[in-house]
Structures are given as structure tokens and as C-alpha cells.
N, CA and C atoms as a LAMMPS dump frame, in Angstrom:
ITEM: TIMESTEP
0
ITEM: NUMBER OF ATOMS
567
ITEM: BOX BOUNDS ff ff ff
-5.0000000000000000e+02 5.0000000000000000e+02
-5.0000000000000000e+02 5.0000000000000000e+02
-5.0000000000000000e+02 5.0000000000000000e+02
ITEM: ATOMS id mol type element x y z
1 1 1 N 127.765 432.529 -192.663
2 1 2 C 126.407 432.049 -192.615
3 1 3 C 125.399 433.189 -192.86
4 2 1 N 125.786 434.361 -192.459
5 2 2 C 124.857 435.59 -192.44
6 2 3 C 124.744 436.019 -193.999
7 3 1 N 126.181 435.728 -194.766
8 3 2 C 125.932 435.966 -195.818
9 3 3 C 124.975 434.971 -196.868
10 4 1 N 125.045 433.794 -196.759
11 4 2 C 124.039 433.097 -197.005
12 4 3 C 123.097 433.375 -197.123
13 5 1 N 122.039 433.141 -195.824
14 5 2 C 120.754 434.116 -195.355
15 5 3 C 120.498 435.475 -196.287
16 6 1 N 122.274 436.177 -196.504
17 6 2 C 120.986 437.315 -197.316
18 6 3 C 120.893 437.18 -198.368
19 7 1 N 121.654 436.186 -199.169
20 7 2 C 121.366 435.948 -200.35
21 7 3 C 120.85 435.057 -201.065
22 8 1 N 119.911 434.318 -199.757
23 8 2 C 118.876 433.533 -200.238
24 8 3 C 118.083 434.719 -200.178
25 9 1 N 117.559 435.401 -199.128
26 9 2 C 116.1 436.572 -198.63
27 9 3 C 116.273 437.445 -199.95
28 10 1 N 117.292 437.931 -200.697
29 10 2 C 117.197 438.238 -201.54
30 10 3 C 116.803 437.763 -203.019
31 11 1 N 117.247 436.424 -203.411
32 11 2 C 116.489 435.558 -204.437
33 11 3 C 115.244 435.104 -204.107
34 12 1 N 114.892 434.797 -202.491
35 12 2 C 113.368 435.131 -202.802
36 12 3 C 112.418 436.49 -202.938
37 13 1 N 112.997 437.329 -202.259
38 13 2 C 112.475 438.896 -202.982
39 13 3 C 112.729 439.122 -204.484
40 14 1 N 113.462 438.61 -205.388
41 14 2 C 113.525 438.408 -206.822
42 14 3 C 112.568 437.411 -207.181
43 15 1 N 112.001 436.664 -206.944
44 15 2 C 111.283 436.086 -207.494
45 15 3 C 110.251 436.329 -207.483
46 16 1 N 109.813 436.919 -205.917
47 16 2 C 108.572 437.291 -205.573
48 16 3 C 107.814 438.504 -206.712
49 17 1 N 109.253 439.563 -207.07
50 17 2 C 108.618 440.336 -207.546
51 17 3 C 108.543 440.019 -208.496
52 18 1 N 109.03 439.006 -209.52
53 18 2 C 108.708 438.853 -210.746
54 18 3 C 107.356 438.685 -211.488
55 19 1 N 107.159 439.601 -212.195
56 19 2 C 105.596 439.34 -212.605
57 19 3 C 105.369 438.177 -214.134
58 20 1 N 104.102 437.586 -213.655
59 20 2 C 103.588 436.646 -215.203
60 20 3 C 103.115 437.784 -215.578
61 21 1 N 102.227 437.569 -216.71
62 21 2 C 101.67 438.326 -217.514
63 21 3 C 100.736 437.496 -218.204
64 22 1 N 99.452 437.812 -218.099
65 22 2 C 98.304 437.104 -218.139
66 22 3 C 97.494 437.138 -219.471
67 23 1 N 97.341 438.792 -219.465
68 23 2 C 96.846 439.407 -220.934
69 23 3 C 97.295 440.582 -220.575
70 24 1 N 96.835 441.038 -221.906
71 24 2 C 96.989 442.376 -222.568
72 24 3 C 95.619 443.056 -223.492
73 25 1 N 95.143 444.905 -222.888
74 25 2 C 94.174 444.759 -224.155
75 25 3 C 94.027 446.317 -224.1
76 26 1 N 94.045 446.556 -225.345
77 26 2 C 93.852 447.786 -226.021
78 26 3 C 92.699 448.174 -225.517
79 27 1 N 92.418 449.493 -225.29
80 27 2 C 91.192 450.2 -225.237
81 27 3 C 91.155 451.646 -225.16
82 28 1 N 90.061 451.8 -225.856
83 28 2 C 90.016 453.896 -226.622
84 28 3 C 89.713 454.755 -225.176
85 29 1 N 90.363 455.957 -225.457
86 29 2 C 90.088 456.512 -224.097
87 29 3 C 88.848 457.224 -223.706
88 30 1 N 88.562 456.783 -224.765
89 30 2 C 86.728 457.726 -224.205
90 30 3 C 86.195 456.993 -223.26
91 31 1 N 86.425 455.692 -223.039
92 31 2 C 85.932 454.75 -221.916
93 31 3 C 86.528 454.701 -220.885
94 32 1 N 87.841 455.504 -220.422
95 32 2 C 89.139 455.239 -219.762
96 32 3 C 89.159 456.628 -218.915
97 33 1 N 89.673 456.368 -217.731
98 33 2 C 90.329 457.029 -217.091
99 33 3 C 91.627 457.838 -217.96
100 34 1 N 92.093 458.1 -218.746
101 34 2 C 93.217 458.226 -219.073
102 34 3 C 94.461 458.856 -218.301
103 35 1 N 95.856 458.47 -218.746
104 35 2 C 96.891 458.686 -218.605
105 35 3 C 98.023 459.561 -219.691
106 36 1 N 97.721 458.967 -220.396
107 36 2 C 98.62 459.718 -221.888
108 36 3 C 98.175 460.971 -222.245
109 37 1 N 99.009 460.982 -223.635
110 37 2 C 98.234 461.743 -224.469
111 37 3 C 97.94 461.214 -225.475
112 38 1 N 98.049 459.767 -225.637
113 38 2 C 97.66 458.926 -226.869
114 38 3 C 96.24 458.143 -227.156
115 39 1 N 95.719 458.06 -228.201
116 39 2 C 94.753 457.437 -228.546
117 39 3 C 93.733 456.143 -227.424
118 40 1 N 95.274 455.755 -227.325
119 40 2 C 94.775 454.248 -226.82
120 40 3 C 95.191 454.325 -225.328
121 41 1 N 94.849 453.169 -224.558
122 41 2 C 95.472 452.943 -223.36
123 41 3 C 95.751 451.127 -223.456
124 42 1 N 97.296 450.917 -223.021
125 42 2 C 97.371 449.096 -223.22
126 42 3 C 97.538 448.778 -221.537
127 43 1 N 96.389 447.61 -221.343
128 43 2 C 96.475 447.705 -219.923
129 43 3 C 97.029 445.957 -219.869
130 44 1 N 97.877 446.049 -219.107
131 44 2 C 98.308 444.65 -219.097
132 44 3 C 98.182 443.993 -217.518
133 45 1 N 97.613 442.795 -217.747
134 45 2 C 96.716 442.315 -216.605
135 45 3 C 98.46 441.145 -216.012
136 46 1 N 98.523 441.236 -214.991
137 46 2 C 99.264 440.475 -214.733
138 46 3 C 98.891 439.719 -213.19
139 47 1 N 99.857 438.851 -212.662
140 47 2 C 99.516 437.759 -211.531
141 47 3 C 99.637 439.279 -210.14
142 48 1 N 99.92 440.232 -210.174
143 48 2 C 99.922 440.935 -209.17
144 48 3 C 98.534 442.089 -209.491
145 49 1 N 98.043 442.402 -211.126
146 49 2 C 96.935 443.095 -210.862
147 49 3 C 97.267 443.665 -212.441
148 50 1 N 96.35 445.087 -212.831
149 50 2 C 96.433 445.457 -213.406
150 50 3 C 97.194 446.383 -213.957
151 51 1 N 98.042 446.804 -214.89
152 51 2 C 98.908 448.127 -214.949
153 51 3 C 98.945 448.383 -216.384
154 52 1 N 98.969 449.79 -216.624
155 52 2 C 99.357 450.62 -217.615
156 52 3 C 100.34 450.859 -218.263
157 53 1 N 100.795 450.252 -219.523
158 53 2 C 101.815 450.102 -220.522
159 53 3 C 102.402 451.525 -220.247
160 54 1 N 103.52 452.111 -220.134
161 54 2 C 103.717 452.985 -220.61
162 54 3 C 103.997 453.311 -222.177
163 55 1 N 103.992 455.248 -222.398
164 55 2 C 104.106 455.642 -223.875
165 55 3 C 105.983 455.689 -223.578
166 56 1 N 106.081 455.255 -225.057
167 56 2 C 107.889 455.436 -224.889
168 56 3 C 108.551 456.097 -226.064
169 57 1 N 107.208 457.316 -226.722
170 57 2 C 108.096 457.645 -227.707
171 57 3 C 106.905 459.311 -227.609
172 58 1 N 107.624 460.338 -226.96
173 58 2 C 106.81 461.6 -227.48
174 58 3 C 105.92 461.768 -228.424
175 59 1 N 106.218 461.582 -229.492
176 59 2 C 105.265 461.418 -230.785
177 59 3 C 104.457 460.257 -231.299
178 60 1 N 104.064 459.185 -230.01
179 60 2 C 103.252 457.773 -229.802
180 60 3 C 101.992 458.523 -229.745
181 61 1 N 101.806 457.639 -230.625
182 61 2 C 99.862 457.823 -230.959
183 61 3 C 98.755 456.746 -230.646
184 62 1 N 99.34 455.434 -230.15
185 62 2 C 99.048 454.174 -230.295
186 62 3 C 99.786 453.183 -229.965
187 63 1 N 99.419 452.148 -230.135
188 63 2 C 100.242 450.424 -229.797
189 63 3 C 99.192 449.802 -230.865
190 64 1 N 100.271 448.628 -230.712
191 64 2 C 99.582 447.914 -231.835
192 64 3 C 100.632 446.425 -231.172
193 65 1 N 100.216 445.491 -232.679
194 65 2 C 100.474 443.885 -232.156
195 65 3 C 101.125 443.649 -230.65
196 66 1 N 100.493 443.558 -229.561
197 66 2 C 100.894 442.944 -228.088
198 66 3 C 101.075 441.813 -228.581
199 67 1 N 101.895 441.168 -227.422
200 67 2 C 102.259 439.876 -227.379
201 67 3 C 102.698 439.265 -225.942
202 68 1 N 103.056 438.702 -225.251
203 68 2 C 102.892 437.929 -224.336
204 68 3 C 103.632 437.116 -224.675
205 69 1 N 105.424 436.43 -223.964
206 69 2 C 106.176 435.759 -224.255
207 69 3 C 105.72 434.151 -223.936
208 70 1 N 106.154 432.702 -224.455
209 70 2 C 105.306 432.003 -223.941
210 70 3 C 105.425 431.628 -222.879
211 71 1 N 106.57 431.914 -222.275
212 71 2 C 106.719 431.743 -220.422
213 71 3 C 106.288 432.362 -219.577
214 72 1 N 105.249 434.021 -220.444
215 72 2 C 104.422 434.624 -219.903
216 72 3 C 105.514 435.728 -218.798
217 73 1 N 106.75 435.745 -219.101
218 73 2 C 107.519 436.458 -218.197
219 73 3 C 107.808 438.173 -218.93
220 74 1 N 107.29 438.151 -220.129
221 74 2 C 107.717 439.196 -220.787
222 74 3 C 106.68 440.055 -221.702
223 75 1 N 106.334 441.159 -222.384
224 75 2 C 105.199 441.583 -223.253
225 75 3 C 105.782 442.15 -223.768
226 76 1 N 105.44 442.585 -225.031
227 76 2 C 105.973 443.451 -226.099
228 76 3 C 105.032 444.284 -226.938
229 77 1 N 105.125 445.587 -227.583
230 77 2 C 104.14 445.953 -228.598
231 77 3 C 105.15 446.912 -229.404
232 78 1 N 104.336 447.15 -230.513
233 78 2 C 104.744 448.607 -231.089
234 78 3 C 104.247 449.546 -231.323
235 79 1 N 105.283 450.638 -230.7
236 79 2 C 104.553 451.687 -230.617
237 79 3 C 104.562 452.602 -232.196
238 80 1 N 103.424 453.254 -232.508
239 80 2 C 102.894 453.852 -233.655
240 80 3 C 103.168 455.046 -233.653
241 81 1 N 103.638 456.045 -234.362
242 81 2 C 104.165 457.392 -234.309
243 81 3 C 103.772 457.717 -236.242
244 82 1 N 103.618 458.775 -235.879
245 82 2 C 103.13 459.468 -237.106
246 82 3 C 104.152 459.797 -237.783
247 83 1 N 103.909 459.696 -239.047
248 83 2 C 105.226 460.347 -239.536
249 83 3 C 105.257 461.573 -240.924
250 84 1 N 105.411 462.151 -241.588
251 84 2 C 105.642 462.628 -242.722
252 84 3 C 104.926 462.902 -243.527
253 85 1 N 104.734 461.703 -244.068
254 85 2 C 104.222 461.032 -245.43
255 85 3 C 102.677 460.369 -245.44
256 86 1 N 102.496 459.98 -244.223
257 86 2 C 100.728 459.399 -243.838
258 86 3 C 100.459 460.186 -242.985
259 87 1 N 98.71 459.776 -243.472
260 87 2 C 97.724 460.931 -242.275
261 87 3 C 97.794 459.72 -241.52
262 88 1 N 98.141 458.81 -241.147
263 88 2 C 97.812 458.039 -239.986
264 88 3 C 98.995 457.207 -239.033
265 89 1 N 99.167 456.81 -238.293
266 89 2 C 100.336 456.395 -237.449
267 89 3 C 101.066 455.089 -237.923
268 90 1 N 102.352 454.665 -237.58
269 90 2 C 102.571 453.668 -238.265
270 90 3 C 103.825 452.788 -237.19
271 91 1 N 103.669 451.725 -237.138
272 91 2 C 104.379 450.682 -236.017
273 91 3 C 105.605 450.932 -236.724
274 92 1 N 106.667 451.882 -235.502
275 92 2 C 108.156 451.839 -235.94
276 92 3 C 109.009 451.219 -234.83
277 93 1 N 108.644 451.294 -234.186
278 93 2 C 109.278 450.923 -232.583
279 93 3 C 108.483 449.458 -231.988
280 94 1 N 109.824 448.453 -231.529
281 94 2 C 109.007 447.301 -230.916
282 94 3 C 109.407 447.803 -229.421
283 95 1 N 108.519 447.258 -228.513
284 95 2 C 109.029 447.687 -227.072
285 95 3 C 108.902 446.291 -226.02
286 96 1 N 109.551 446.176 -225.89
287 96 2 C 109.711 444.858 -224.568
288 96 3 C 109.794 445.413 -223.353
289 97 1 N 108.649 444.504 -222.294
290 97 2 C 108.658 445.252 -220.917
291 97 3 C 108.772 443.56 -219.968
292 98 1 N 109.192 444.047 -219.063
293 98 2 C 109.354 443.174 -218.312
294 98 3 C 109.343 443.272 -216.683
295 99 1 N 108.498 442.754 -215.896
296 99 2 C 108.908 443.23 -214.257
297 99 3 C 108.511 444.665 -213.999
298 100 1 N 107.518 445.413 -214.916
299 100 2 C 106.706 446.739 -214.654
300 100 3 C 108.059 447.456 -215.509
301 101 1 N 108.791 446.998 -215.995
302 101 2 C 109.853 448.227 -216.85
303 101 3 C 110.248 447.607 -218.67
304 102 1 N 110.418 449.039 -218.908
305 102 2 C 111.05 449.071 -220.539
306 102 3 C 112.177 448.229 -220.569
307 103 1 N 112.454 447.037 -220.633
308 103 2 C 113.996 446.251 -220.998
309 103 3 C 114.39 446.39 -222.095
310 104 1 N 113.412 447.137 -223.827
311 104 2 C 114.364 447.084 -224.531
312 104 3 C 113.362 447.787 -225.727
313 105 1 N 113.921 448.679 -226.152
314 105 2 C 113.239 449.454 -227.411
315 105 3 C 113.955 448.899 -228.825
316 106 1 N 113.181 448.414 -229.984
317 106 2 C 114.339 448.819 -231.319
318 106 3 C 113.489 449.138 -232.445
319 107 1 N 114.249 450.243 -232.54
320 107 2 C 113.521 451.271 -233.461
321 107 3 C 113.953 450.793 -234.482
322 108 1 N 113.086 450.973 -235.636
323 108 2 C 113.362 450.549 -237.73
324 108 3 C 113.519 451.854 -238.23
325 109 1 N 113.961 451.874 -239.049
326 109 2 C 113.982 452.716 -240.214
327 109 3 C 112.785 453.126 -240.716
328 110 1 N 112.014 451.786 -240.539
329 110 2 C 110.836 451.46 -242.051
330 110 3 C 110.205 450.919 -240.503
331 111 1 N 108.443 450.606 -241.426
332 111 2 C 107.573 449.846 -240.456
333 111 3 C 108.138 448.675 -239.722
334 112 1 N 107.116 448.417 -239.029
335 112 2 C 107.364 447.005 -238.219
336 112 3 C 105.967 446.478 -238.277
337 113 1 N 105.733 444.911 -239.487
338 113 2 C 103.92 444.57 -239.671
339 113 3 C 104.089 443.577 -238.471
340 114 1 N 105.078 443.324 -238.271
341 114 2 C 105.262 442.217 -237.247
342 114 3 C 106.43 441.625 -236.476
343 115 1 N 106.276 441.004 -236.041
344 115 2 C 107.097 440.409 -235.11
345 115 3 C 106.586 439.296 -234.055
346 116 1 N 107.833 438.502 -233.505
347 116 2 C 107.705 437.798 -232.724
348 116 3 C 109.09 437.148 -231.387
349 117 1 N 108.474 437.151 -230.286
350 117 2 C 109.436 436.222 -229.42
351 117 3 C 110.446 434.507 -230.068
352 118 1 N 111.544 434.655 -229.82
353 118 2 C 112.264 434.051 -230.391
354 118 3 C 112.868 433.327 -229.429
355 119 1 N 113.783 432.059 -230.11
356 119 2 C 114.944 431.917 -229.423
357 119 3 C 115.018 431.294 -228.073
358 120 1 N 113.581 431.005 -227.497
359 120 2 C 113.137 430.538 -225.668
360 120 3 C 112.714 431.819 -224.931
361 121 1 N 112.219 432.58 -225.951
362 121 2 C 112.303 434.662 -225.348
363 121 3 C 113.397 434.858 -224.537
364 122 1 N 114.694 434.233 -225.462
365 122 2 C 115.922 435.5 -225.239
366 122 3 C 115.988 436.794 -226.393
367 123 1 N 115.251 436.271 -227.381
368 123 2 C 115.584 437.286 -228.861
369 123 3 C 114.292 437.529 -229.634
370 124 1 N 114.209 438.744 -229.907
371 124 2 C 112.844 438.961 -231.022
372 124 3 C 113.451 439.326 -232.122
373 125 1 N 111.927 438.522 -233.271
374 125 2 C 111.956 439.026 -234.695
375 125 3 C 111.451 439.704 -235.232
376 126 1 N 111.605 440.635 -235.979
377 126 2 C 110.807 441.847 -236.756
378 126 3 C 111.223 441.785 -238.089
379 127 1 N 110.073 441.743 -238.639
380 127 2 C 110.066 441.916 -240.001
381 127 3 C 109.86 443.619 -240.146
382 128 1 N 110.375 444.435 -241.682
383 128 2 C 110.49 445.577 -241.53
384 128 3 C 110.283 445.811 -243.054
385 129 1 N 109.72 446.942 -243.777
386 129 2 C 109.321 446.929 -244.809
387 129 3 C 108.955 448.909 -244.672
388 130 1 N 109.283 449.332 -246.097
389 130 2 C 108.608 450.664 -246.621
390 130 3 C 106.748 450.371 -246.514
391 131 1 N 106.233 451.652 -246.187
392 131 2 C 105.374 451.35 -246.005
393 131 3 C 104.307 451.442 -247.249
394 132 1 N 104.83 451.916 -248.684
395 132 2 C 104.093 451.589 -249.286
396 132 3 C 105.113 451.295 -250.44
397 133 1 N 104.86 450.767 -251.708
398 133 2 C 105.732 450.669 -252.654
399 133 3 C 106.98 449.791 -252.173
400 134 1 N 106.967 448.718 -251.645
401 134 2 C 107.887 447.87 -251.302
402 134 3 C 108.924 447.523 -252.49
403 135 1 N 110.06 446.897 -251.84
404 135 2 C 110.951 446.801 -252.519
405 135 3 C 111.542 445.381 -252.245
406 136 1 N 111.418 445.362 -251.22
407 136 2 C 111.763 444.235 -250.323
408 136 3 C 111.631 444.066 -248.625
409 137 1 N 112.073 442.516 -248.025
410 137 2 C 110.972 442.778 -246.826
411 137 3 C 112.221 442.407 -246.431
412 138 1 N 112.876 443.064 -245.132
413 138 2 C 114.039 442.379 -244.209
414 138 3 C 113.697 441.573 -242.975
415 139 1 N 113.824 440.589 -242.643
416 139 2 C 113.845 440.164 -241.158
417 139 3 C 115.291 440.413 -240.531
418 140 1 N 115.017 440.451 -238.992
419 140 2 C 116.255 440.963 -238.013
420 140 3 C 116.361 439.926 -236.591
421 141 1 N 116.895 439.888 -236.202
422 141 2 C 116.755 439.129 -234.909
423 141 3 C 117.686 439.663 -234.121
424 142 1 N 116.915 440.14 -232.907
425 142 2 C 117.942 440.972 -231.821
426 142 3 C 117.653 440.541 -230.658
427 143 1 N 118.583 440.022 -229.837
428 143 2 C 118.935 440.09 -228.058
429 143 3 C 118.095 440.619 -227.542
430 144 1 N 117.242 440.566 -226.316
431 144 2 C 116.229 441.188 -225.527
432 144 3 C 117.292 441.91 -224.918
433 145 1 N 118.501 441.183 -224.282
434 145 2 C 118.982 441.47 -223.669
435 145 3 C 120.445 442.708 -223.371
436 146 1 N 120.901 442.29 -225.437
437 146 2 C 121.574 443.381 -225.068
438 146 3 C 121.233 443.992 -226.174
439 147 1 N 120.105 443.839 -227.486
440 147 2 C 120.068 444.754 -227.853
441 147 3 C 120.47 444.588 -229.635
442 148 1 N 121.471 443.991 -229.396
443 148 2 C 121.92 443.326 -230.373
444 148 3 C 121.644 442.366 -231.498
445 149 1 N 121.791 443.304 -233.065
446 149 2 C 121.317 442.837 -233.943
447 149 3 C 122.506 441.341 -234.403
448 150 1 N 121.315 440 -233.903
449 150 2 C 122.087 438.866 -233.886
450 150 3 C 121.987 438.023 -235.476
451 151 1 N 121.444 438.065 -236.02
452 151 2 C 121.159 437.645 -237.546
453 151 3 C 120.142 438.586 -238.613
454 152 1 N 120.322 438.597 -239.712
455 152 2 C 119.379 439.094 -240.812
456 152 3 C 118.926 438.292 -241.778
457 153 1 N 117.907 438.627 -242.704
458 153 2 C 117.631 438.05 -243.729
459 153 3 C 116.79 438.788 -244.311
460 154 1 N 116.69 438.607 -245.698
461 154 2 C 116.371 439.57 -246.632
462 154 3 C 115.314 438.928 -247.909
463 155 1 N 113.915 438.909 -248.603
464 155 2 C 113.7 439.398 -249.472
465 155 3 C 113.534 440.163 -250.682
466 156 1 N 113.868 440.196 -251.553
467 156 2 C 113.546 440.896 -252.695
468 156 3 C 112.549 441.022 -253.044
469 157 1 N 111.941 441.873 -253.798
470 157 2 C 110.599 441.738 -255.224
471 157 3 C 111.382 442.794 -256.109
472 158 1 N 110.924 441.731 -257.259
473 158 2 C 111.225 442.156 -258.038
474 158 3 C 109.877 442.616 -259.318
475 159 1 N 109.873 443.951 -259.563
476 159 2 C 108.723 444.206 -260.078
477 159 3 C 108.894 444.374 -261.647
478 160 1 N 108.092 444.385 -262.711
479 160 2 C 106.444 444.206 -262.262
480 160 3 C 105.76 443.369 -261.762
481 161 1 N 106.282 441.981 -262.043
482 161 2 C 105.88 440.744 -261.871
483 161 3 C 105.736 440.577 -261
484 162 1 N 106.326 441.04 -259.61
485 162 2 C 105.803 440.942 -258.094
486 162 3 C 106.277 439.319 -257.888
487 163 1 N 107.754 438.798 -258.204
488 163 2 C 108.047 437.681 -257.99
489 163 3 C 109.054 438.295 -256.462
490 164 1 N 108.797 437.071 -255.591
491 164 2 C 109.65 437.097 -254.528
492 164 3 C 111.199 436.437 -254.998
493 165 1 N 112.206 437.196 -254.541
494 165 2 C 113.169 436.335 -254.839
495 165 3 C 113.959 436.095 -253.132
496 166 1 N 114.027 435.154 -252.805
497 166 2 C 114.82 434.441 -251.615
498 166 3 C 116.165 433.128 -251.775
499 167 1 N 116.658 433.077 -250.596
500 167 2 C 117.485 432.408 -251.149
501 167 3 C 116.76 430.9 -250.314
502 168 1 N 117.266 429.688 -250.276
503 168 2 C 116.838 428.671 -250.171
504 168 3 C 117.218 428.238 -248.336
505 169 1 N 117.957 428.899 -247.854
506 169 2 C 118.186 428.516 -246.606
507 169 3 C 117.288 429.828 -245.437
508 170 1 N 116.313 429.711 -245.144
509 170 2 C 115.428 430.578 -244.666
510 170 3 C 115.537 430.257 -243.168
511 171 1 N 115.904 431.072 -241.954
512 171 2 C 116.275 430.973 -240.907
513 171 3 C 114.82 430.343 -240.245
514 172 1 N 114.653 429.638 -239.234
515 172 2 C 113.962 429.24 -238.564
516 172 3 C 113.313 430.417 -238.169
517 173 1 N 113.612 431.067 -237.457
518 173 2 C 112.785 432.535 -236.613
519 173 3 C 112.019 433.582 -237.391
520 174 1 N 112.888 433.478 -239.156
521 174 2 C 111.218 433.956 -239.889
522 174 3 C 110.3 433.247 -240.082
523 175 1 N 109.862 432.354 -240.156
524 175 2 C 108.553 431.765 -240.368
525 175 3 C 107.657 432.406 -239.229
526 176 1 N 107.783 432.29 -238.156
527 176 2 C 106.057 432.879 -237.636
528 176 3 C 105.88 434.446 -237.807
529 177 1 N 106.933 435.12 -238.434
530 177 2 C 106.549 436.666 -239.103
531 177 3 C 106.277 436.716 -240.596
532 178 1 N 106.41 435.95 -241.618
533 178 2 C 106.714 436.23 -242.531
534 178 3 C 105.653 436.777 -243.359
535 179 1 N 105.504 437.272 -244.008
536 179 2 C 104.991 438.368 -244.632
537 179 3 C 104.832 437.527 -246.27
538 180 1 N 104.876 438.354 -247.181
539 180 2 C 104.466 437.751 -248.669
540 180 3 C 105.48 436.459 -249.276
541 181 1 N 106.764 437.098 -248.459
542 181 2 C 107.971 436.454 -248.399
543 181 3 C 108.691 436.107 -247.499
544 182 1 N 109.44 434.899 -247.139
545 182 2 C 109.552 433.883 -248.475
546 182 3 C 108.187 433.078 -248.402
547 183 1 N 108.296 432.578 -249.638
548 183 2 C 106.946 431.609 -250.299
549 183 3 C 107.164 429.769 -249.635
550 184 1 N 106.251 429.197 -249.387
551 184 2 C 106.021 427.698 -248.386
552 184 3 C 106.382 427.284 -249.859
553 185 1 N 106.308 427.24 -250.618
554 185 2 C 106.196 426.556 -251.983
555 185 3 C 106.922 427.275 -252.868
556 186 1 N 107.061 426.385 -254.366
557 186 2 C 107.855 427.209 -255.35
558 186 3 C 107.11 427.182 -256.391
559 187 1 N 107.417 429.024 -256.495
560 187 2 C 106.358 429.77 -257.647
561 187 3 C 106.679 428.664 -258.991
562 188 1 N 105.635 428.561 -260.037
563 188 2 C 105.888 427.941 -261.074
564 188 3 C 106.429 429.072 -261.918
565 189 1 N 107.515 428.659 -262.753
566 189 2 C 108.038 429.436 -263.623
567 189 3 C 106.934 430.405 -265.159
């Protein structure tokens, strides 16, 4: 019976601490208390109060597209890091937080213009692309949970003509990222 008792007192201390997540909002630090050493500060307002995104990449300059899962149990952004080739920062990293912690980083190769919660927010999508001179646009879909790259899909362009080439069975979970490609309609020949 005792064991019972503690493992109810304990699923309600799990629940208790679970945080919603209300909003989210960028703001420059000249107005801010600051914390970082980055540009921005992302303060995410939740059912227990206010708190400070953490930076999760040394060379983070920024955040960019927040999001807010729709069960409101989860947030995500990407973080912007400078790189090489631009004077300015560029979304390589998506970051999922959950319950005041990092549950899940996934870093690209190439940018990240977007993304989205998937799946009932067990899985996010990211679309991923060179950042200039494209070639083609990949979508990915990975596990919050473990991480895991669970499906792909791919675009072409083919230049000069700047025709998209796709194939005809387009996964459900790209459409609310999709980018130039694939096309709602079919190009006329």
C-alpha cells in the first residue's frame, strides 16, 4: 500500500511540474537585463512565469522561428551561428525545450528556413537548403524523442529554368514547411 501512495505523490509531482507554454518573444538587449552573450534574449512566458531560453551553441548569435507545440507542452527555435561565408548569422540548429530543459538539438549541414511540430508533437520537420545558390530543398522528420531521423524527402531544381522537380507522393508533414517546393499545382509544360 505504501508503495502505491508513493507512486501516486510522485505522478502528481510530475505533473505539477510540467510546464504549458503560453508565448514566446524575442527581444534586443539594449532593453534587457541581459544574460548571454548573444544579440537577442528569447523569453518564454509559461503557466508558472517567465524564463530565459537558454544559448546552446558557443558561437549563437540569435534565435529565430519560435514555436509553441499545439498542446502547448513543448517550444522550439533555431539557433543562428555565424558561419564562414556570410557577414550575418544563419538558422543551423533546431532546439526543442521542454519542462525548463534542452530535450533535443538537430543540427543541418545547410540552413534551417523552417520547420515545424509534427506527428501529435512526437516528431519535427525541417526543411534544409544551401544558403545561397540552391540546388535543391530536403525535408527530414525526426523523433523529439530519440532523435532519430524517421523519414526524408527531397526536391530538385533544376537550372536555368528554375523548374522544381518532385516526385508525386509528397509526405503529409511537408506541407506546413514547404518552401518553393513541391508546387500545390502542376507547372504548365
Amino acid at each position: 500500500m505504501k508503495l502505491i501512495i508513493a507512486l501516486i505523490s510522485i505522478m502528481m509531482c510530475s505533473s505539477a511540474i510540467a510546464e504549458t507554454y503560453l508565448s514566446a518573444k524575442l527581444s534586443n538587449k539594449s532593453n534587457q537585463l541581459f544574460l548571454d552573450n548573444t544579440g537577442e534574449i528569447l523569453t518564454i512566458i509559461t503557466d508558472h512565469g517567465a524564463i530565459t531560453a537558454p544559448v546552446t551553441n558557443a558561437e549563437q548569435e540569435s534565435f529565430s522561428n519560435v514555436k509553441i507545440s499545439s498542446d502547448k507542452k513543448l517550444v522550439g527555435w533555431t539557433a543562428e551561428v555565424k558561419n564562414c561565408c556570410n557577414s550575418y548569422a544563419l538558422p543551423v540548429t533546431l532546439v526543442i525545450f521542454q519542462n525548463g530543459n534542452v530535450v533535443r538539438k538537430i543540427n543541418s549541414e545547410s540552413i534551417i528556413p523552417s520547420w515545424s511540430f509534427a506527428k501529435n508533437n512526437t516528431a519535427v520537420a525541417i526543411s534544409n537548403e544551401t544558403a545561397h545558390f540552391s540546388t535543391g530543398i530536403g525535408y527530414e522528420l525526426y523523433s523529439i524523442q530519440t532523435g532519430k531521423l524517421l523519414q526524408s524527402f527531397g526536391c530538385d531544381i533544376d537550372y536555368p529554368d528554375v523548374k522544381h522537380v518532385i516526385s508525386k507522393n509528397v509526405p503529409s508533414w511537408v506541407w506546413p514547411i514547404r518552401g518553393v517546393c513541391p508546387y500545390t499545382t502542376t507547372e504548365p509544360d
